[in-house]
N, CA, C and O atoms as CSV, one atom per row, in Angstrom:
chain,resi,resn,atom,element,x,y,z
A,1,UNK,N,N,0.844,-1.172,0.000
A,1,UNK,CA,C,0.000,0.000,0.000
A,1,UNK,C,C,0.890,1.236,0.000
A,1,UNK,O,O,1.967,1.301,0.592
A,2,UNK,N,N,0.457,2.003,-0.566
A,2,UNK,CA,C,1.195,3.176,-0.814
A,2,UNK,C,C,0.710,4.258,0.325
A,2,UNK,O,O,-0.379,4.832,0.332
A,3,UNK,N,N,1.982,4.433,1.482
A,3,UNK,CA,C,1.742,5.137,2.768
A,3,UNK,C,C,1.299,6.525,2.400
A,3,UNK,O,O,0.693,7.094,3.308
A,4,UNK,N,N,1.411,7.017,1.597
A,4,UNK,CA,C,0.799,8.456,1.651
A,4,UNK,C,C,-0.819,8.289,1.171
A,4,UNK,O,O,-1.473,9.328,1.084
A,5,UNK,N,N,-1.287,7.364,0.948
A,5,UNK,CA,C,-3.023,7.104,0.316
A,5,UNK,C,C,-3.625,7.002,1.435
A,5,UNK,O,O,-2.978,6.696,2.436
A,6,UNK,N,N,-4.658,7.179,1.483
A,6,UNK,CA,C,-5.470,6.735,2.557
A,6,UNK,C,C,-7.363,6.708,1.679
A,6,UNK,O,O,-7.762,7.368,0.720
A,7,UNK,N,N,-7.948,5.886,2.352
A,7,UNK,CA,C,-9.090,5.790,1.870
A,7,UNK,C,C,-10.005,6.817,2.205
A,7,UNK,O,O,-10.479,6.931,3.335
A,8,UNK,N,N,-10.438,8.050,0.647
A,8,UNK,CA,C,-11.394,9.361,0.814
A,8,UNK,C,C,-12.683,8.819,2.207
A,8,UNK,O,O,-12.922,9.250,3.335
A,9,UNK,N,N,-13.273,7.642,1.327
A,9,UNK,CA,C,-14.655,7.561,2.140
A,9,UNK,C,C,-13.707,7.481,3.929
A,9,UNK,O,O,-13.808,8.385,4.758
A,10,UNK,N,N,-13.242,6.774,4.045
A,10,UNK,CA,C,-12.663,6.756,5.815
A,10,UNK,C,C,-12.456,8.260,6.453
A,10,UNK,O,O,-12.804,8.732,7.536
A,11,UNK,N,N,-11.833,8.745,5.474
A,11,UNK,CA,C,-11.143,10.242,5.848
A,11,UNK,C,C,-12.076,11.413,6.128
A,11,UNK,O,O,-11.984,12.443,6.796
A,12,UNK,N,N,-13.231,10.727,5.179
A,12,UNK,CA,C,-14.478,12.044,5.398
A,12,UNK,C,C,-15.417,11.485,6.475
A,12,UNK,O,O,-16.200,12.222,7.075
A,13,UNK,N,N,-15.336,10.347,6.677
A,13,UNK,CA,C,-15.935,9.267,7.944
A,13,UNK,C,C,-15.446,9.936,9.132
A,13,UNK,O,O,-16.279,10.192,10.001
A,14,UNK,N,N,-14.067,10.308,9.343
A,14,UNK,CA,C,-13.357,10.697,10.323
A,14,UNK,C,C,-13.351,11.963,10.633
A,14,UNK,O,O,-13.066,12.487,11.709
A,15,UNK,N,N,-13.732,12.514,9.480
A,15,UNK,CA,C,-13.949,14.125,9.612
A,15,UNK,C,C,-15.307,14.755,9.599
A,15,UNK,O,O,-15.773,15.846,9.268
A,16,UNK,N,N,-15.659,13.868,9.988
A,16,UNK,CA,C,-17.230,14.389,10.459
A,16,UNK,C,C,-17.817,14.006,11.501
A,16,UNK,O,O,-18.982,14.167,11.865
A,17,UNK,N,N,-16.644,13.300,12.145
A,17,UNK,CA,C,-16.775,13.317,13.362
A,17,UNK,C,C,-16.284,14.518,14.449
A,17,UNK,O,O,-16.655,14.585,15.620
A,18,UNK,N,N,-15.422,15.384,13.816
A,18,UNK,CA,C,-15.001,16.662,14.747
A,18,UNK,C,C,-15.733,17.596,14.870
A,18,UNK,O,O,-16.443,17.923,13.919
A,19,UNK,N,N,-15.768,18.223,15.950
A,19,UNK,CA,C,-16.961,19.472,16.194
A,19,UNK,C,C,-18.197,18.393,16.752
A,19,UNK,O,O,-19.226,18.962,17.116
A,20,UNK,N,N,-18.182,17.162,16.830
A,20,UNK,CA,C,-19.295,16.572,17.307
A,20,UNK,C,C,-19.895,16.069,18.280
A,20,UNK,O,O,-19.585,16.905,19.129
A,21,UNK,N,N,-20.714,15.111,18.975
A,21,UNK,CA,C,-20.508,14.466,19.879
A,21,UNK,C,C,-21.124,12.771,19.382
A,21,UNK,O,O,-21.383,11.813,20.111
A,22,UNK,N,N,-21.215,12.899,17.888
A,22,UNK,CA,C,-21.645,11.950,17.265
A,22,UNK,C,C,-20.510,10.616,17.690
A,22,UNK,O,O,-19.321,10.865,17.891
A,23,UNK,N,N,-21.190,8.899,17.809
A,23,UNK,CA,C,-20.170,7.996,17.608
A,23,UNK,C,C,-20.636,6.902,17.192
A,23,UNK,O,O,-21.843,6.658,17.190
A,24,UNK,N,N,-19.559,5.940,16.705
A,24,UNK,CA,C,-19.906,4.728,16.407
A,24,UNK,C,C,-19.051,3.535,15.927
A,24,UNK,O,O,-18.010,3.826,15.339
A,25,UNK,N,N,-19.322,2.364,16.082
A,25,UNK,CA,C,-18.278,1.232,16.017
A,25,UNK,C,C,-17.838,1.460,14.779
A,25,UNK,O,O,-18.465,1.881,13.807
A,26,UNK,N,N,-16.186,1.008,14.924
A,26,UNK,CA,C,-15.537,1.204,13.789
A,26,UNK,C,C,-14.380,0.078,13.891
A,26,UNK,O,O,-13.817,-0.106,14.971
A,27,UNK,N,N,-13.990,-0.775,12.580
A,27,UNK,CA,C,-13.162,-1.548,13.119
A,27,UNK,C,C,-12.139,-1.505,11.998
A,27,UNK,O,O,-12.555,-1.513,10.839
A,28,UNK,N,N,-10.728,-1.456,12.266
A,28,UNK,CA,C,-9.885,-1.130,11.149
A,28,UNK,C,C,-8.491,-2.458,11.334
A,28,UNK,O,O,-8.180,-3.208,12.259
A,29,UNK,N,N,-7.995,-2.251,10.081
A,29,UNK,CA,C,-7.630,-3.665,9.812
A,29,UNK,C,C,-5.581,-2.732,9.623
A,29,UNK,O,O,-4.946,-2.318,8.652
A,30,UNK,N,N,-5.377,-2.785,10.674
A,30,UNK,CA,C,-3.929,-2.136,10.654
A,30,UNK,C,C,-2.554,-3.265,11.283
A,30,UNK,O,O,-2.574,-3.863,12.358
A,31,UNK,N,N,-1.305,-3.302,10.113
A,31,UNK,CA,C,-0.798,-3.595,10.272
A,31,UNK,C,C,-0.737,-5.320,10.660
A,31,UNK,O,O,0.081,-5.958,11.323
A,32,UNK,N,N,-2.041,-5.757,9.894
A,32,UNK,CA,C,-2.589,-7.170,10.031
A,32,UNK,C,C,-3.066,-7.667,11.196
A,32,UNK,O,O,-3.095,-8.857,11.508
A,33,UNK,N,N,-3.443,-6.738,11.841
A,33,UNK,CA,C,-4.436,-7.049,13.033
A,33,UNK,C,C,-5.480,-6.442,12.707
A,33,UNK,O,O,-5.713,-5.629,11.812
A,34,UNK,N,N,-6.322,-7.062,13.787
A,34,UNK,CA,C,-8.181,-5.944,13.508
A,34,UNK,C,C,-7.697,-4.926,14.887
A,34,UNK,O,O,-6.704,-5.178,15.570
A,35,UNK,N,N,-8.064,-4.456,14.980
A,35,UNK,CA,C,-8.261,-3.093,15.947
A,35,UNK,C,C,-9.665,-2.524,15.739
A,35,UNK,O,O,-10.011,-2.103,14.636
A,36,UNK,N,N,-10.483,-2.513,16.820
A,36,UNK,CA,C,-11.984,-2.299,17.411
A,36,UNK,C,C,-12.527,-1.133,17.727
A,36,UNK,O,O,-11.751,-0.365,17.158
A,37,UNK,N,N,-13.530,-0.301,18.376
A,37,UNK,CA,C,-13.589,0.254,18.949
A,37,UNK,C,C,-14.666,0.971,18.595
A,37,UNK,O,O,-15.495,0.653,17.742
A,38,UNK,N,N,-14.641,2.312,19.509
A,38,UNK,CA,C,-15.810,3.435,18.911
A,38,UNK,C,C,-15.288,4.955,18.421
A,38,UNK,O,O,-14.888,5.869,19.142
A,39,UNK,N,N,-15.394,4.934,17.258
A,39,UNK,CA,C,-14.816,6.234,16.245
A,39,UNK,C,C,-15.623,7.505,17.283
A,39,UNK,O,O,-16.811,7.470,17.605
A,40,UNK,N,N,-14.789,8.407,17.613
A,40,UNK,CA,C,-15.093,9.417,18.156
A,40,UNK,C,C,-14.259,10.895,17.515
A,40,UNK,O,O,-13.356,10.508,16.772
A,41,UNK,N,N,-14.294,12.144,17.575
A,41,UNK,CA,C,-13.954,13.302,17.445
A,41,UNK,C,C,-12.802,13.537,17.996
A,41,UNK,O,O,-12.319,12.667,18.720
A,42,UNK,N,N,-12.233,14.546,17.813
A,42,UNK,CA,C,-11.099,14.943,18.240
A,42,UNK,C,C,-11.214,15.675,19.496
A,42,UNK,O,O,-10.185,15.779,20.163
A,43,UNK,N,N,-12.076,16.096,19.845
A,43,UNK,CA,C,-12.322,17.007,20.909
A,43,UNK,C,C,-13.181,15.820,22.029
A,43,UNK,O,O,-13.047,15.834,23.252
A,44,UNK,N,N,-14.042,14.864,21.267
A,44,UNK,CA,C,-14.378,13.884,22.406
A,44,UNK,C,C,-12.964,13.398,22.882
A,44,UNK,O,O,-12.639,13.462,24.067
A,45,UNK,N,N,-12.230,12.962,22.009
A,45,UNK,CA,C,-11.135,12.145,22.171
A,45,UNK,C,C,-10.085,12.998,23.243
A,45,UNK,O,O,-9.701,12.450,24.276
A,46,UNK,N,N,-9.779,14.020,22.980
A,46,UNK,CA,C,-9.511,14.977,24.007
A,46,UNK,C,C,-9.461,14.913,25.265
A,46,UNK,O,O,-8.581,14.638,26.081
A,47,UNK,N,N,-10.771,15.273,25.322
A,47,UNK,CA,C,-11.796,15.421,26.929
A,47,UNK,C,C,-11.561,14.030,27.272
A,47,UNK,O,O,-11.579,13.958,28.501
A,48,UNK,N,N,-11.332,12.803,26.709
A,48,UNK,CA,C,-11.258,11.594,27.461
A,48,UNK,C,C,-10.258,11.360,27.620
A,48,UNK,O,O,-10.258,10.535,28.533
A,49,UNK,N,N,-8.827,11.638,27.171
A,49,UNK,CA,C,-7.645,11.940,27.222
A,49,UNK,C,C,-7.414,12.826,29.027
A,49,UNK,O,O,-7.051,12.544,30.168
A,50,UNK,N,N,-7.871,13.878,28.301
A,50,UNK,CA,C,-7.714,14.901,29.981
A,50,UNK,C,C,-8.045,14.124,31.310
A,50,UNK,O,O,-7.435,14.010,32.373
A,51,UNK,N,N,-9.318,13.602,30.816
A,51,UNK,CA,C,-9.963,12.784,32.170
A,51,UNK,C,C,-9.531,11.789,32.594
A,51,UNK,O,O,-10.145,11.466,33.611
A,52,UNK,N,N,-8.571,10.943,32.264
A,52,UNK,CA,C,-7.875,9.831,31.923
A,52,UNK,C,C,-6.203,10.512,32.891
A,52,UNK,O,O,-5.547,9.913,33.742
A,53,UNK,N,N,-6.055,11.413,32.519
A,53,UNK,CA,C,-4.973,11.956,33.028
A,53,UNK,C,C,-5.426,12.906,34.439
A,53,UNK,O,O,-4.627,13.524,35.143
A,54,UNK,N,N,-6.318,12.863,34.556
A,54,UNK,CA,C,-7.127,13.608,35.822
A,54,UNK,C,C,-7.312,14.696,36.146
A,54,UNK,O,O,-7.413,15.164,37.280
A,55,UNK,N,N,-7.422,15.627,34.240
A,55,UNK,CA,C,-8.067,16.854,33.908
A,55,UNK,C,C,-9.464,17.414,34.045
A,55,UNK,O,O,-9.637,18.509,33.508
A,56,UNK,N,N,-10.228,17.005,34.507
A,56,UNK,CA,C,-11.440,17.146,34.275
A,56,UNK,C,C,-12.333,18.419,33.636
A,56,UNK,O,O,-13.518,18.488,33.308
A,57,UNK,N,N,-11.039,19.568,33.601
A,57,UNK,CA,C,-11.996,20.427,32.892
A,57,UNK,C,C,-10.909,21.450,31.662
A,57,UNK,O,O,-10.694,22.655,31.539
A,58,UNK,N,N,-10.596,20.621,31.173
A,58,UNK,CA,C,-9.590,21.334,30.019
A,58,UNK,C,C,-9.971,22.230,29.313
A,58,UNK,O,O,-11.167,22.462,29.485
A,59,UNK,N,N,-9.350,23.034,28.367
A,59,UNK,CA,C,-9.647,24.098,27.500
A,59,UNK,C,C,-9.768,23.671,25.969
A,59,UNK,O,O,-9.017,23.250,25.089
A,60,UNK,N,N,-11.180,24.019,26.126
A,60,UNK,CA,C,-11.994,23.538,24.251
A,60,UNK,C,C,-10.401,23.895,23.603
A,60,UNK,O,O,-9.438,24.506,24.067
A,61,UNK,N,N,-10.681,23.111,22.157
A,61,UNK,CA,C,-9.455,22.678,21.384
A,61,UNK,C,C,-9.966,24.306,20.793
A,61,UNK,O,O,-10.962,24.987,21.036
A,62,UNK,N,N,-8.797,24.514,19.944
A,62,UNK,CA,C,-9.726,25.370,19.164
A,62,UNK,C,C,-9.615,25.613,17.498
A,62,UNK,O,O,-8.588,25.230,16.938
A,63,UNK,N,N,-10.325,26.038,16.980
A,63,UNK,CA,C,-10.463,25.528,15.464
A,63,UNK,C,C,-9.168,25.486,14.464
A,63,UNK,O,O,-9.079,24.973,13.349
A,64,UNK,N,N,-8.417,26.034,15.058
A,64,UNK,CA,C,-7.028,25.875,14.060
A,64,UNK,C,C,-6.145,24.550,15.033
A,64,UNK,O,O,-5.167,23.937,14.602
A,65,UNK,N,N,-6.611,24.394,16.028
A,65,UNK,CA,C,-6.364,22.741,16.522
A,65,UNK,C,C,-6.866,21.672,15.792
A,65,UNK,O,O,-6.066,20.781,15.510
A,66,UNK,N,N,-8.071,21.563,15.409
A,66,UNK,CA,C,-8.945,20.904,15.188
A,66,UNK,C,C,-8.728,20.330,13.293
A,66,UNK,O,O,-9.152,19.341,12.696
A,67,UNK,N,N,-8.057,21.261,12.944
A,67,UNK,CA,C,-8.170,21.505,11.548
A,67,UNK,C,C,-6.778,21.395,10.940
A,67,UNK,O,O,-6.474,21.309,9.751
A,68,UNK,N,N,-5.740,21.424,12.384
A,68,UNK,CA,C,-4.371,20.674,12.017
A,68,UNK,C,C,-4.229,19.494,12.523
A,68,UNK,O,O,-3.227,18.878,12.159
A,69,UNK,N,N,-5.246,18.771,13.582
A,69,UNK,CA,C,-5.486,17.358,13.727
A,69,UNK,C,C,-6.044,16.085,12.072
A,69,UNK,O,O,-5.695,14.968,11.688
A,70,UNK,N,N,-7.106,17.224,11.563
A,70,UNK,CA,C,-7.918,16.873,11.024
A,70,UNK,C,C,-6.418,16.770,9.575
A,70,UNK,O,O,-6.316,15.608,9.183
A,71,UNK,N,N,-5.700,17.465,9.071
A,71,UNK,CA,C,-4.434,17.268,8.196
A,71,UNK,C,C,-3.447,16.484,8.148
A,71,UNK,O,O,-2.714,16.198,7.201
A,72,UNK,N,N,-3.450,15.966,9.746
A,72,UNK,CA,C,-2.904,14.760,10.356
A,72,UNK,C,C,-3.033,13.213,9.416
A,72,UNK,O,O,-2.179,12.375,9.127
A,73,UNK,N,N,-4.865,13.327,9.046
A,73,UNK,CA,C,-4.828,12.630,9.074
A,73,UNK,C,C,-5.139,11.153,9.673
A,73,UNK,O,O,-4.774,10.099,9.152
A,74,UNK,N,N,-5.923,11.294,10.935
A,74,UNK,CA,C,-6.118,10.593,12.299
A,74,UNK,C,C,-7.114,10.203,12.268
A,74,UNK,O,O,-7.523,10.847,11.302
A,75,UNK,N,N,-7.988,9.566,12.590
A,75,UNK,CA,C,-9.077,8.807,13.089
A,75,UNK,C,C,-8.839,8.147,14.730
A,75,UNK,O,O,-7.953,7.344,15.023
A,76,UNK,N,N,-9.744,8.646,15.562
A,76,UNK,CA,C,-9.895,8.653,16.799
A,76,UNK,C,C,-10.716,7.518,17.446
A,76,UNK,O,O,-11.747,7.076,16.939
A,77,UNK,N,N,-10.242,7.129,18.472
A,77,UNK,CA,C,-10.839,5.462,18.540
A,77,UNK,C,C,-11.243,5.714,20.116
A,77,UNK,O,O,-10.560,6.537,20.724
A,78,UNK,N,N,-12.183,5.135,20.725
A,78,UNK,CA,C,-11.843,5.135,22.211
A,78,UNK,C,C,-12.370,3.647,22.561
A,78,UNK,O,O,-13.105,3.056,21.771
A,79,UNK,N,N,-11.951,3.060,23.809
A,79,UNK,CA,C,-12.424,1.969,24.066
A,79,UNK,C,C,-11.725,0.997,23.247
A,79,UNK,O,O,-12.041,-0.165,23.503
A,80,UNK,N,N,-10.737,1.176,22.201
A,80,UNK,CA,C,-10.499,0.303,21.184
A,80,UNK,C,C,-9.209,-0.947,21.896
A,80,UNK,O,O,-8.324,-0.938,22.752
A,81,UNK,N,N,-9.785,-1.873,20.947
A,81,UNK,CA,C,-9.249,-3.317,21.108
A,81,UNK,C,C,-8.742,-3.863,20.058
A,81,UNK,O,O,-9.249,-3.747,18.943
A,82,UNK,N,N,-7.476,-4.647,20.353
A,82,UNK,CA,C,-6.424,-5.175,19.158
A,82,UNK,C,C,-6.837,-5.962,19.784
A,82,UNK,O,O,-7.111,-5.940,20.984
A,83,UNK,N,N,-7.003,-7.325,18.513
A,83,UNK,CA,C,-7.213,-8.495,17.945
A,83,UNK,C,C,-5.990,-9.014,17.259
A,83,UNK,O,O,-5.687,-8.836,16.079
A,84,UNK,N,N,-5.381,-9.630,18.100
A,84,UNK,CA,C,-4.356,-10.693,17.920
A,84,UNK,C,C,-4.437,-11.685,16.466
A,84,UNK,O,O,-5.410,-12.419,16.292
A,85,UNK,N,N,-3.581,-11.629,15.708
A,85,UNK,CA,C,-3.573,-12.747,14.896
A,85,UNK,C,C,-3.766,-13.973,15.091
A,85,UNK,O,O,-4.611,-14.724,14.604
A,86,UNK,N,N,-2.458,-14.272,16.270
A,86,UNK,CA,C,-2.336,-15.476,17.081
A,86,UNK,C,C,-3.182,-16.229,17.424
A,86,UNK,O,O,-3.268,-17.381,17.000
A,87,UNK,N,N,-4.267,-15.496,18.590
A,87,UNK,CA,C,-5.499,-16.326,19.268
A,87,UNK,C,C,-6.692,-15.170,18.942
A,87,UNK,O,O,-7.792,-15.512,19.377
A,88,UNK,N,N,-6.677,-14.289,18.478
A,88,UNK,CA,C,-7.624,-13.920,18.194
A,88,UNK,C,C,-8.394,-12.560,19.968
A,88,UNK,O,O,-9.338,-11.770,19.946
A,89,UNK,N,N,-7.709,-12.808,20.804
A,89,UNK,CA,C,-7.834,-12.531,21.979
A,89,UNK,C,C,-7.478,-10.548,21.980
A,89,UNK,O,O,-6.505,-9.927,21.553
A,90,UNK,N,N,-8.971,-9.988,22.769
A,90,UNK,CA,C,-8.377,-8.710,22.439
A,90,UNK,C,C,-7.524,-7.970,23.727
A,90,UNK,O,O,-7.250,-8.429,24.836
A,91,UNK,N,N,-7.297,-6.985,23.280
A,91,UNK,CA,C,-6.169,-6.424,24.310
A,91,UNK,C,C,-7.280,-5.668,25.067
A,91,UNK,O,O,-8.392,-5.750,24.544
A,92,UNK,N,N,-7.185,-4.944,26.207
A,92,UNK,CA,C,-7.846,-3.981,27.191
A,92,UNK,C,C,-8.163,-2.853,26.611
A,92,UNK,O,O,-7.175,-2.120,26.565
A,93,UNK,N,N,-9.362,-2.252,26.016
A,93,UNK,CA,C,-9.667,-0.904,25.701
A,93,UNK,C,C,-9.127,0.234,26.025
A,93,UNK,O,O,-9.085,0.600,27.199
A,94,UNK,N,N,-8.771,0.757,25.300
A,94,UNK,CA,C,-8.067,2.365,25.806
A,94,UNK,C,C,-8.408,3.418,24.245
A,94,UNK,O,O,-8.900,3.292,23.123
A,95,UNK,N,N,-7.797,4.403,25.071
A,95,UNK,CA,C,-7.785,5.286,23.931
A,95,UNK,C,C,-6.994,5.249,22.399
A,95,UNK,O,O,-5.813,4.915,22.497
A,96,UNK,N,N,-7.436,5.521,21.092
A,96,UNK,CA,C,-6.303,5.036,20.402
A,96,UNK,C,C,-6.637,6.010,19.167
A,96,UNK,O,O,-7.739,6.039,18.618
A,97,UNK,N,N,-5.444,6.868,18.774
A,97,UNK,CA,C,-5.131,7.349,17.586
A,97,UNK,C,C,-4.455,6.461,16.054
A,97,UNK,O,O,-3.550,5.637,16.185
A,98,UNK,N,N,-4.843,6.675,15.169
A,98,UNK,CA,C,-4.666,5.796,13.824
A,98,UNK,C,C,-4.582,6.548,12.740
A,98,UNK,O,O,-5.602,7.058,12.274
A,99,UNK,N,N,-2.994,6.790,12.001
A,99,UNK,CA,C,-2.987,7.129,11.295
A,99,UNK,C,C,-3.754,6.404,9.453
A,99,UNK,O,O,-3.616,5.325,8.875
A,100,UNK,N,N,-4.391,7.470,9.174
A,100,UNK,CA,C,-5.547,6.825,8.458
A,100,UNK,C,C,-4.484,6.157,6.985
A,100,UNK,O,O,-5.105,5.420,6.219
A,101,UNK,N,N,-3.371,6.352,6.735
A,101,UNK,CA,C,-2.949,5.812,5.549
A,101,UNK,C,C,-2.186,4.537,6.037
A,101,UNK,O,O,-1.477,3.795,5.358
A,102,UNK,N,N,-2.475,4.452,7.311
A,102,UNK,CA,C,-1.958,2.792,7.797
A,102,UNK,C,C,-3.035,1.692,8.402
A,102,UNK,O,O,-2.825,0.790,9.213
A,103,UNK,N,N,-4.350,2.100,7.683
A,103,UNK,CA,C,-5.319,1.462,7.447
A,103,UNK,C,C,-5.532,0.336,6.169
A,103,UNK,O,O,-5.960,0.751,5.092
A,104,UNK,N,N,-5.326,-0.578,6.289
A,104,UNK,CA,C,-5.791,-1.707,5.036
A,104,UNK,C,C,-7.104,-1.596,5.216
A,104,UNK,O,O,-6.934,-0.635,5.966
A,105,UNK,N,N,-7.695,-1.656,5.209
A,105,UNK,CA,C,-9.366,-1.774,5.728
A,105,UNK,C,C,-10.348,-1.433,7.088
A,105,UNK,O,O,-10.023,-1.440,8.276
A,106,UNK,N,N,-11.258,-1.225,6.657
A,106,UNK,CA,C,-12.335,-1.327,7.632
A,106,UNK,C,C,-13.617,-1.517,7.546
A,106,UNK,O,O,-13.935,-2.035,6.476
A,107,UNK,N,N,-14.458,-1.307,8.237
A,107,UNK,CA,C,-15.622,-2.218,8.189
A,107,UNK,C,C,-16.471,-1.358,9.660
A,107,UNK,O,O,-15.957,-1.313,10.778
A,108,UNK,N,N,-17.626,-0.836,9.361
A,108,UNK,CA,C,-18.455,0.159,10.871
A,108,UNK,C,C,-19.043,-0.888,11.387
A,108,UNK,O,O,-19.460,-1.780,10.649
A,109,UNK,N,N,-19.169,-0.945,12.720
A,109,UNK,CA,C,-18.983,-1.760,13.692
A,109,UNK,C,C,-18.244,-2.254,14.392
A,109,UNK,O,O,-17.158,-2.599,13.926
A,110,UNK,N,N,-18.641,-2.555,16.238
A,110,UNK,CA,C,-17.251,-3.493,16.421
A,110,UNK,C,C,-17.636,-4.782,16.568
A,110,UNK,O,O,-18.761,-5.247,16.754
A,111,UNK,N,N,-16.146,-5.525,16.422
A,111,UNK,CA,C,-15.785,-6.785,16.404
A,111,UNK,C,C,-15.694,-7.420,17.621
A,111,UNK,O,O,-15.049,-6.831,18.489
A,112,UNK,N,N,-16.265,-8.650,17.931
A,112,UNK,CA,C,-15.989,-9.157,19.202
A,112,UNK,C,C,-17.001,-9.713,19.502
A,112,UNK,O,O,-18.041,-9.416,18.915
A,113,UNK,N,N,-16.984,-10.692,20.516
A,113,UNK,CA,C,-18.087,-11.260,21.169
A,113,UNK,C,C,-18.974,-10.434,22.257
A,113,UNK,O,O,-18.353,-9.466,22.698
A,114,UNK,N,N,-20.200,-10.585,22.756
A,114,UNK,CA,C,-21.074,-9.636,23.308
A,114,UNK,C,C,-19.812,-9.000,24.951
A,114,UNK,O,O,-19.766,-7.892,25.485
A,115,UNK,N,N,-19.134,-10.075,25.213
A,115,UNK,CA,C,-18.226,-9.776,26.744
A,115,UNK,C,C,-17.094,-8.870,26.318
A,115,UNK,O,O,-16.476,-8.316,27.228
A,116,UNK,N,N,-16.785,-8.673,25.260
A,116,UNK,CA,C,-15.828,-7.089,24.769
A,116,UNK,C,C,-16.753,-6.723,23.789
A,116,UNK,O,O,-16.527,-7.173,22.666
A,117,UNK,N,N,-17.718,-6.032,23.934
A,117,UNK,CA,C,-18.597,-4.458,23.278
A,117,UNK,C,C,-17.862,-3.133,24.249
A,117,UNK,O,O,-17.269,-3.383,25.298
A,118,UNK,N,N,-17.999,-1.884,23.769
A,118,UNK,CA,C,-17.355,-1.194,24.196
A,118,UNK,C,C,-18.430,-0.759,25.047
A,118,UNK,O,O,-19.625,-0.912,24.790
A,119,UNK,N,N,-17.904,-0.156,26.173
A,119,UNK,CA,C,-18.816,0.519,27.411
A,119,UNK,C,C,-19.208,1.700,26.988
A,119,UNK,O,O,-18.753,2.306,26.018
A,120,UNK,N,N,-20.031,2.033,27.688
A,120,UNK,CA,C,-20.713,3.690,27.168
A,120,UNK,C,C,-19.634,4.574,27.606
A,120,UNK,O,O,-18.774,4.611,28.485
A,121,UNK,N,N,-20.024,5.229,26.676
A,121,UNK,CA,C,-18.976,7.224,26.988
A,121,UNK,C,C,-19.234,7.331,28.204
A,121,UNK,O,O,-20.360,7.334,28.701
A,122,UNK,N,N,-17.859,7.457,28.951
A,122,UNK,CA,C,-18.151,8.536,30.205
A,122,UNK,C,C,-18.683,9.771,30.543
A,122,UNK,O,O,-18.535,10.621,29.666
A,123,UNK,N,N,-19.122,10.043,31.310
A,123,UNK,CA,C,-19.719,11.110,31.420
A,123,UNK,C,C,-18.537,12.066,31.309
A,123,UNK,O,O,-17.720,11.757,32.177
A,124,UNK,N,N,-18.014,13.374,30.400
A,124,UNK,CA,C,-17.686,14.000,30.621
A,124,UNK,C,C,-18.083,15.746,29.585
A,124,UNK,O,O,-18.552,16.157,28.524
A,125,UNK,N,N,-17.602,16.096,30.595
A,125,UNK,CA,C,-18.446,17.891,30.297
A,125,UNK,C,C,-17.657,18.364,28.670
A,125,UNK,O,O,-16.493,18.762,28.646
A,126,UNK,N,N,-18.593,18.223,27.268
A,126,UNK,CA,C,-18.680,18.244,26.169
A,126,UNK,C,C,-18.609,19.665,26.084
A,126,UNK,O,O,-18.108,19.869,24.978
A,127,UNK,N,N,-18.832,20.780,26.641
A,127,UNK,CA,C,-18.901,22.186,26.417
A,127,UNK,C,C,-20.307,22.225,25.823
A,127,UNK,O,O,-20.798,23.297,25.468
C-alpha cells in the first residue's frame, strides 16, 4: 500500500466526526491485526484523554487545533481493542489514535463477542 493514500470515504468518515458528539463502532484492519472500537472526534477524544490523566476540565481545542489534527490525518478510537492474529484474543480498551494511511481496511462496527462491546462514553463535560 502506498503510505501516503489513505481511503477518501474513511477520511471524510473521520472528519465528520469533529466538532461533534456523534459515535460509532468502527473496526480497522492495521498492520494485520483488527483493531476495534468506537470512532469518536477529536475534541471527544480529548476530553477523554484529559480525564484519563485527571483533567477534568480542560480548554476547548480550538479551530485551528482541530483543523491541524484533522491534516494529520487521524481517526480517533476510544475503548479500542487489538485483535491478535495469534489467538484472536483482544487487548484492554483504551484510547487510540490511527494514522488513516496505515489502514488496510475497515468495516463500521465493532468486532468481538457480546463480553468485549465497548462501554458507554463517560460522562464527561462536552462544552
Amino acid at each position: 500500500m502506498n503510505a501516503a493514500w489513505s481511503d477518501p470515504v474513511l477520511a471524510a468518515v473521520a472528519a465528520s466526526l469533529d466538532g461533534g458528539r456523534e459515535e460509532f463502532g468502527l473496526s480497522l484492519l492495521v498492520g494485520g491485526s483488527w483493531m476495534t472500537g468506537v470512532a469518536v472526534g477529536i475534541e471527544v477524544w480529548f476530553r477523554l484523554l484529559c480525564a484519563e490523566l485527571g483533567d477534568d476540565a480542560p480548554p476547548p481545542l480550538t479551530e485551528e487545533a482541530v483543523a491541524a489534527e484533522r491534516s494529520e490525518g487521524l481517526v480517533h478510537l476510544r475503548d479500542a481493542r487489538l485483535f491478535w492474529q495469534v489467538d484472536g484474543v483482544p487487548t484492554a480498551g483504551t484510547l487510540v489514535r490511527v494514522r488513516l494511511s496505515e489502514v488496510g481496511a475497515w468495516a463500521c462496527g465493532v468486532i468481538g463477542t457480546l463480553d468485549h462491546q465497548p462501554r458507554p462514553r463517560p460522562d464527561i463535560d462536552l462544552g
